[in-house]
C-alpha positions as a Markdown table, in Angstrom:
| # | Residue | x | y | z |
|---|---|---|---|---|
| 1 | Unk | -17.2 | 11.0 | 4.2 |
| 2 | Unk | -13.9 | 10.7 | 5.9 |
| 3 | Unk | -11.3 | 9.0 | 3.9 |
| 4 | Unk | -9.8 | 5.6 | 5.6 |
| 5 | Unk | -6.6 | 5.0 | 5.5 |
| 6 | Unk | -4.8 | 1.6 | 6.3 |
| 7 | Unk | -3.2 | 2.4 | 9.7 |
| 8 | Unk | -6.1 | 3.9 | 11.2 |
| 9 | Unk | -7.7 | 0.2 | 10.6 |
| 10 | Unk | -4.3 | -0.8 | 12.1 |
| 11 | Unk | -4.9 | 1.4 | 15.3 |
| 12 | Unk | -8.5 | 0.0 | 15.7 |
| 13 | Unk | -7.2 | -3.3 | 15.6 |
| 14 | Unk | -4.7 | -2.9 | 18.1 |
| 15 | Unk | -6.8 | -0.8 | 20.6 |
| 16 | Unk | -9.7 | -3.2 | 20.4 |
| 17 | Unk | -8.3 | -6.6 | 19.4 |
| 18 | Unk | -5.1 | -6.1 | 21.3 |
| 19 | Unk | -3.8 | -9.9 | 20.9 |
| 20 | Unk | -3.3 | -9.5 | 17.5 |
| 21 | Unk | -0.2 | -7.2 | 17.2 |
| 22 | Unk | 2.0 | -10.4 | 19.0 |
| 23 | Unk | -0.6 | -13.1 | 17.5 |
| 24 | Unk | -1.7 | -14.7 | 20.2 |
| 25 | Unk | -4.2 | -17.1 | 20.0 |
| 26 | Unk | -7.6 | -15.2 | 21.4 |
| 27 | Unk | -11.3 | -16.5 | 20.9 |
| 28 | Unk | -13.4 | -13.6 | 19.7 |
| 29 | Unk | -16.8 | -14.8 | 21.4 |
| 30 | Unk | -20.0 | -12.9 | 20.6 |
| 31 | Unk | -19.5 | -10.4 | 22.7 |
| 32 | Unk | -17.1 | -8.6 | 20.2 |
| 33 | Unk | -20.0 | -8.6 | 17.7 |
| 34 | Unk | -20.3 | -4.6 | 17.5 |
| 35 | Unk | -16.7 | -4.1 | 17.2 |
| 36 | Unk | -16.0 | -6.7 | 14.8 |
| 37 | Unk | -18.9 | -5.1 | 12.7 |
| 38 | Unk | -17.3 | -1.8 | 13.3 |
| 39 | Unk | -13.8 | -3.0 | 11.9 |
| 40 | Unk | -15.5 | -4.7 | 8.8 |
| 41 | Unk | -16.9 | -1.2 | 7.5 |
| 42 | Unk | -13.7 | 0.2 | 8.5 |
| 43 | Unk | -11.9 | -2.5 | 5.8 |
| 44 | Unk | -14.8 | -2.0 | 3.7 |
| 45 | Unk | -13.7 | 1.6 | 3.4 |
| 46 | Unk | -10.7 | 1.0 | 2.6 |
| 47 | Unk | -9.5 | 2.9 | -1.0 |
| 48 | Unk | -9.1 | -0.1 | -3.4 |
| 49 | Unk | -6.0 | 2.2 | -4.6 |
| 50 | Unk | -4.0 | 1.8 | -1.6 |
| 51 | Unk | -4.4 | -2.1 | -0.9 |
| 52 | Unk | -0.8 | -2.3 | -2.7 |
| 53 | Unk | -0.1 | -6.2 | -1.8 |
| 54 | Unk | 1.5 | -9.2 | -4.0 |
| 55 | Unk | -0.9 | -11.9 | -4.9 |
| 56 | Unk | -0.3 | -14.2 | -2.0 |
| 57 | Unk | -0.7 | -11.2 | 1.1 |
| 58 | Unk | -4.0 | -10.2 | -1.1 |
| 59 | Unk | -5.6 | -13.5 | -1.1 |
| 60 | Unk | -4.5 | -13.8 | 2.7 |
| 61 | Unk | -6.4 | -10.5 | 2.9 |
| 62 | Unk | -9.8 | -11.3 | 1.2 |
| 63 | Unk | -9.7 | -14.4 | 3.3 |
| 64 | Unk | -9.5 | -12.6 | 6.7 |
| 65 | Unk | -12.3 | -10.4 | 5.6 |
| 66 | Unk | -14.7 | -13.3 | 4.3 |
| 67 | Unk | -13.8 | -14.9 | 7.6 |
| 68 | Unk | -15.4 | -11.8 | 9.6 |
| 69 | Unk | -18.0 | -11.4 | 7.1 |
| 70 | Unk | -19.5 | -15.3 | 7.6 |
| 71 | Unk | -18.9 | -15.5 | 10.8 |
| 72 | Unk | -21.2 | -12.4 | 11.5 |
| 73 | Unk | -23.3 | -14.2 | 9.6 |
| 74 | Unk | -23.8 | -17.7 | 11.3 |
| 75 | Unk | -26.2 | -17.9 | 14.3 |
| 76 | Unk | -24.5 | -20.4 | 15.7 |
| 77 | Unk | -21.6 | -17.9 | 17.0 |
| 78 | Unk | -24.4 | -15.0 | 17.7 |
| 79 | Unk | -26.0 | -17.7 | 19.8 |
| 80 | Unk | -23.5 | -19.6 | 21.4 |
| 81 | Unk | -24.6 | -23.0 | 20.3 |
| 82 | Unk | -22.2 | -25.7 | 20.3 |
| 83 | Unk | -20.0 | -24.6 | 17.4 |
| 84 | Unk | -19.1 | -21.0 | 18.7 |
| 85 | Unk | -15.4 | -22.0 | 19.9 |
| 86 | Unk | -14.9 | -22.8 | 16.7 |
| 87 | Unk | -15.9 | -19.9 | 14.7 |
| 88 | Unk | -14.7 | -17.6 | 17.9 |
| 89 | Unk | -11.0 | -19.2 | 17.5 |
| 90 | Unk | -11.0 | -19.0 | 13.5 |
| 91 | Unk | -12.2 | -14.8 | 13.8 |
| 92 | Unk | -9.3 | -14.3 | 16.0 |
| 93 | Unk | -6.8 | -15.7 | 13.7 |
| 94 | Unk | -8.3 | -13.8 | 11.0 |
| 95 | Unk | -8.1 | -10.5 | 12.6 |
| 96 | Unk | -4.7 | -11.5 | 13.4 |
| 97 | Unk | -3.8 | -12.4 | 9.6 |
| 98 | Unk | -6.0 | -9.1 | 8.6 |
| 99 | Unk | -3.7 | -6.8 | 10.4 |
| 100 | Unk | -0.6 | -8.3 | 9.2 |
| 101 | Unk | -1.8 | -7.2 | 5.4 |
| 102 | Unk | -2.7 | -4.0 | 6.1 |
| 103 | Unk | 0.6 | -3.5 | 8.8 |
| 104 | Unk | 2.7 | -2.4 | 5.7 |
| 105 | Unk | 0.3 | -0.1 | 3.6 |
| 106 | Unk | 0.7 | 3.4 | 2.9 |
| 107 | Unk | -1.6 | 5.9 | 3.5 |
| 108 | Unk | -1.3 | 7.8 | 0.3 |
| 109 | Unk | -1.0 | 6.6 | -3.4 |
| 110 | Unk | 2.3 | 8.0 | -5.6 |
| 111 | Unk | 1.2 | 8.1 | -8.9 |
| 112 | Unk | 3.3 | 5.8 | -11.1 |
| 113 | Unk | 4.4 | 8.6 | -13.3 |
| 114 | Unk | 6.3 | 11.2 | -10.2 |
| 115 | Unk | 7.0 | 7.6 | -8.0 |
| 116 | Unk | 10.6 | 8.2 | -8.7 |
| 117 | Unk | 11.8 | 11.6 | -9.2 |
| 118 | Unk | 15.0 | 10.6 | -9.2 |
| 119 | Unk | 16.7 | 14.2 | -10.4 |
| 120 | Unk | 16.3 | 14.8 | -6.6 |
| 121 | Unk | 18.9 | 14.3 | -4.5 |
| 122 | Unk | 17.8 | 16.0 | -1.4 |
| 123 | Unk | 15.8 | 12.7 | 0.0 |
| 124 | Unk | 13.4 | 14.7 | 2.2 |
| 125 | Unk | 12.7 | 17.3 | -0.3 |
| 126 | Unk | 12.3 | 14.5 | -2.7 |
| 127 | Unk | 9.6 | 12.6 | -0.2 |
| 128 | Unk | 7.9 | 16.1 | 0.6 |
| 129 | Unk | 7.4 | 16.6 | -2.9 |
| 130 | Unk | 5.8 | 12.7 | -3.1 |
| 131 | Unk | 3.5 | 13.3 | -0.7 |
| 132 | Unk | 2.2 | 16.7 | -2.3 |
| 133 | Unk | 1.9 | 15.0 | -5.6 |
| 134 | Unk | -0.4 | 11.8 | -3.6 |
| 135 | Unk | -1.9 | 14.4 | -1.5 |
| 136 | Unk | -3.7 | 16.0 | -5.0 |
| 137 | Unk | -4.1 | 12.6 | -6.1 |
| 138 | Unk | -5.8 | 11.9 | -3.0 |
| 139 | Unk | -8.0 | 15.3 | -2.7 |
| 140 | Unk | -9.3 | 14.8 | -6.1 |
| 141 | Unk | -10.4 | 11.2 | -5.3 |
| 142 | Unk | -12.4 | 13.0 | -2.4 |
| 143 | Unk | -13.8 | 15.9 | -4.4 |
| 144 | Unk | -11.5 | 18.3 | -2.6 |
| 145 | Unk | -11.2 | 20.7 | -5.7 |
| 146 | Unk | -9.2 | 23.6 | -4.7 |
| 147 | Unk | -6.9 | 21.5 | -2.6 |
| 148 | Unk | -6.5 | 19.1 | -5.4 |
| 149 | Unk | -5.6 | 22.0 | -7.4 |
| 150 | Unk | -3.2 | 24.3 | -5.6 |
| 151 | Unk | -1.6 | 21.1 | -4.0 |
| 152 | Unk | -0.9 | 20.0 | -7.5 |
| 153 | Unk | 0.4 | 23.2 | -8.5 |
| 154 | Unk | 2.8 | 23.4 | -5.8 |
| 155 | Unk | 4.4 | 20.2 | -6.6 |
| 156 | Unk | 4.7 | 21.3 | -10.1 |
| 157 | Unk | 6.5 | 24.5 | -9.0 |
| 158 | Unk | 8.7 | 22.1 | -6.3 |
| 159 | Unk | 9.3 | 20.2 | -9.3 |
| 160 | Unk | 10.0 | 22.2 | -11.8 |
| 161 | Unk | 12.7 | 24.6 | -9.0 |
| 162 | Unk | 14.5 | 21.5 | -8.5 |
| 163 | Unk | 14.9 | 20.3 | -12.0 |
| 164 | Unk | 16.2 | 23.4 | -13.1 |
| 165 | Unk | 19.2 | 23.1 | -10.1 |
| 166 | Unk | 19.8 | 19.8 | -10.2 |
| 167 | Unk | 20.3 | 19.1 | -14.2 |
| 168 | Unk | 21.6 | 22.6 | -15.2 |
| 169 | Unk | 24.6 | 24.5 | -14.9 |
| 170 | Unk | 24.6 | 27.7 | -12.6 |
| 171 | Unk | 25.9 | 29.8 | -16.0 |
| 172 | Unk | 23.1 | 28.1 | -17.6 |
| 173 | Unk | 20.6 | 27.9 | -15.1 |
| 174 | Unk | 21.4 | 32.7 | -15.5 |
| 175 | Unk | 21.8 | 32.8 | -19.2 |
| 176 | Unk | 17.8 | 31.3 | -19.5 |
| 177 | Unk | 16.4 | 33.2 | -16.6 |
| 178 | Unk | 17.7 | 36.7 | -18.0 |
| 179 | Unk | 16.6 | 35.6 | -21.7 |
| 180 | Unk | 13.3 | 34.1 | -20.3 |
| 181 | Unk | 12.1 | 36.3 | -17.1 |
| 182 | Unk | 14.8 | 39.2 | -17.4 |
| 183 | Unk | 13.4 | 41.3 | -14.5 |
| 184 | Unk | 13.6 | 38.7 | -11.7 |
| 185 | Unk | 16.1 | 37.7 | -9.7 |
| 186 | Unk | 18.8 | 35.7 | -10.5 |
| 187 | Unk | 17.8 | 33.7 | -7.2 |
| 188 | Unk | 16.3 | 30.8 | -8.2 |
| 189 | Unk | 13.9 | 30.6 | -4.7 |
| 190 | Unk | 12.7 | 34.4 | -5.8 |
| 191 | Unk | 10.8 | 33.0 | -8.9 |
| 192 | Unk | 7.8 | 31.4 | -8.7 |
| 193 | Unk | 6.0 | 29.1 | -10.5 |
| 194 | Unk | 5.4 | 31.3 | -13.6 |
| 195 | Unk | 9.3 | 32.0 | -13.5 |
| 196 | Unk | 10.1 | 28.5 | -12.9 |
| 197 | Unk | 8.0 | 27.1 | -16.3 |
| 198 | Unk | 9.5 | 29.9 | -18.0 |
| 199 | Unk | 13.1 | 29.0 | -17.5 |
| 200 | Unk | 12.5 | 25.5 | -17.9 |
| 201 | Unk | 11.0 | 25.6 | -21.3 |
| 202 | Unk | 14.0 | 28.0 | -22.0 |
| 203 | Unk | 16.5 | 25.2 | -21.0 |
| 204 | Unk | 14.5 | 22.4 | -22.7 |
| 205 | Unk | 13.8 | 20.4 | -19.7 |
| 206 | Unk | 9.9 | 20.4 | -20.6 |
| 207 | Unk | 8.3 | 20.3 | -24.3 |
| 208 | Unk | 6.1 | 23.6 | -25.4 |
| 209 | Unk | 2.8 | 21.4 | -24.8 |
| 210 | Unk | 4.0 | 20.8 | -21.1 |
| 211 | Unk | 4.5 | 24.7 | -20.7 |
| 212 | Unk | 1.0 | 25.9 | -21.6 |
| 213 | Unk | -0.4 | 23.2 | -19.5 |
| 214 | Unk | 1.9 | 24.5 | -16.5 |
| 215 | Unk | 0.4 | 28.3 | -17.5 |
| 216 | Unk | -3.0 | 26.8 | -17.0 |
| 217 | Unk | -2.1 | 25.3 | -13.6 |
| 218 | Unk | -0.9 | 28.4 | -12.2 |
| 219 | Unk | -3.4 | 30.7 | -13.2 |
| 220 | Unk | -6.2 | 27.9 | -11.4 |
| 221 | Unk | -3.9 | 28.0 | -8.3 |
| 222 | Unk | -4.3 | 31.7 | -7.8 |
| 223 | Unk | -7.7 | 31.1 | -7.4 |
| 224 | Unk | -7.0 | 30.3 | -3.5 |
| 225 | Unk | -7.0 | 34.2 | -3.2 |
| 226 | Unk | -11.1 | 35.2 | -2.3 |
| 227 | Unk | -10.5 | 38.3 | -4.3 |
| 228 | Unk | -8.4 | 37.2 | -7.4 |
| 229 | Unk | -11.2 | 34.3 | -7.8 |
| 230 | Unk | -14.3 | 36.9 | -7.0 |
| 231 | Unk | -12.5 | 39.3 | -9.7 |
| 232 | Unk | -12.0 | 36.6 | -12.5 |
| 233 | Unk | -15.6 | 35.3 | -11.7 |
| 234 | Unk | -14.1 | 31.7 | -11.6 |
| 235 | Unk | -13.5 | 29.0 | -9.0 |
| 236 | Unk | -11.6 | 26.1 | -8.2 |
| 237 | Unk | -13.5 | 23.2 | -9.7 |
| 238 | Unk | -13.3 | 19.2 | -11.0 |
| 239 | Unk | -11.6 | 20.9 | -14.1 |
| 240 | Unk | -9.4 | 22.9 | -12.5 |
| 241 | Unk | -8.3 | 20.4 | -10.4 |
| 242 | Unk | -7.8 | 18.4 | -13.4 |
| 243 | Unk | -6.1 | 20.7 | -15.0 |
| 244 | Unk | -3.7 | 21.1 | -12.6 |
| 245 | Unk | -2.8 | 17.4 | -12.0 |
| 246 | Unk | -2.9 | 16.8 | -16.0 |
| 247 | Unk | 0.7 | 19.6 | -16.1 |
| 248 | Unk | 2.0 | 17.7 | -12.5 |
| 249 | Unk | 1.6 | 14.6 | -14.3 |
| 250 | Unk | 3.3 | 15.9 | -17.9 |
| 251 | Unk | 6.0 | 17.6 | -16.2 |
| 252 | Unk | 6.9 | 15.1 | -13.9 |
| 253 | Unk | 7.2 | 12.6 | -17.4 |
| 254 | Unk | 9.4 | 15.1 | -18.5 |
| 255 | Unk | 11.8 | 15.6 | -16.0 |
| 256 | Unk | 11.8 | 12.1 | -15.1 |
């Protein structure tokens, strides 16, 4: 099943229920009854993990959808008896007030842990690397496997490149990449993500534990390659994917 995200709920409501991105009052008669259906499955769908609202904008929320929910309900509006107006002018409102909580949403979830990063200074790099680490989140939610897990390897290895540039020296940065990897170059960008755990744990920016993790994580990621995996017999998996998300999450603590 496609995953829904808050502004595609957002761009239904505007394309269909136009009156409600300036608020104007609009009566929602019957004749809206299969589109108002369609947006409650939509909101229905909705990942309980990215309705991120303070108390008061959440209550609003699970008031506008109650609103469509018994107002489907009620035969009076279905059948234009007497009370209709009413109901028609209240689900208006309601899809109004519904929009307005989902307006500000995001589409992914940054987990708690990597929400900051703030080691990096390069803002874009530092929101690409964001997005990866919700992207993984996001893929394993979905089952998504070998996304989850070379997604969550690359954000270890974005993570891990900038740490070692931001926090340490140049001089130090060379004297643990020729004692850790001595064969590589002494570009940082030429390393990889097995160079980039090794040089990390040489410099102390992440704990022993954290490194074997990281090892685990990169060998899963290689399984992307249809010959590497069909050679090793192994695949990308819920515990690979795991895997891979448990060093993100450990390293990220660390550098953090």
């Amino acid at each position: 099943m496609r995953r829904v995200v808050p502004s595609q709920v957002v761009e239904f409501i505007d394309a269909d229920f136009s009156f409600a991105r300036s608020r104007q009052e609009y009566h929602v008669d019957a004749q809206y009854k299969d589109r108002v259906t369609a947006l409650l499955r939509l909101v229905n769908e909705l990942p309980d993990e990215l309705l991120i609202m303070d108390a008061a904008a959440y209550n609003q929320f699970v008031l506008s959808v109650s609103t469509l929910e018994s107002t489907l309900d009620v035969e009076d509006w279905i059948s234009r008896r007497p009370m209709a107006s009413f109901y028609d002018q209240r689900l208006g409102e309601a899809i109004s007030d519904l929009r307005d909580c989902l307006q500000p949403l995001p589409d992914q979830q940054i987990p708690a842990a990597a929400a900051g990063l703030p080691f990096i200074a390069d803002a874009p790099l530092r929101e690409s690397i964001r997005a990866d680490i919700a992207f993984a989140n996001q893929a394993f939610s979905g089952g998504e496997w070998k996304a989850a897990t070379v997604l969550a390897g690359a954000a270890a290895e974005a993570l891990l490149r900038s740490a070692i540039t931001a926090k340490k020296t140049k001089a130090e940065v060379e004297a643990a990449r020729s004692a850790a990897i001595p064969k590589a170059s002494s570009d940082p960008n030429d390393w990889g993500l097995d160079g980039y755990i090794k040089v990390a744990r040489a410099l102390a920016l992440i704990k022993e534990t954290r490194a074997k993790q990281a090892d685990l994580a990169k060998h899963f990621r290689n399984l992307i390659h249809p010959g590497r995996s069909a050679r090793l017999k192994e695949v990308c998996d819920r515990g690979t994917a795991h895997s891979a998300l448990t060093a993100l999450e450990l390293i990220g603590r660390d550098l953090s």
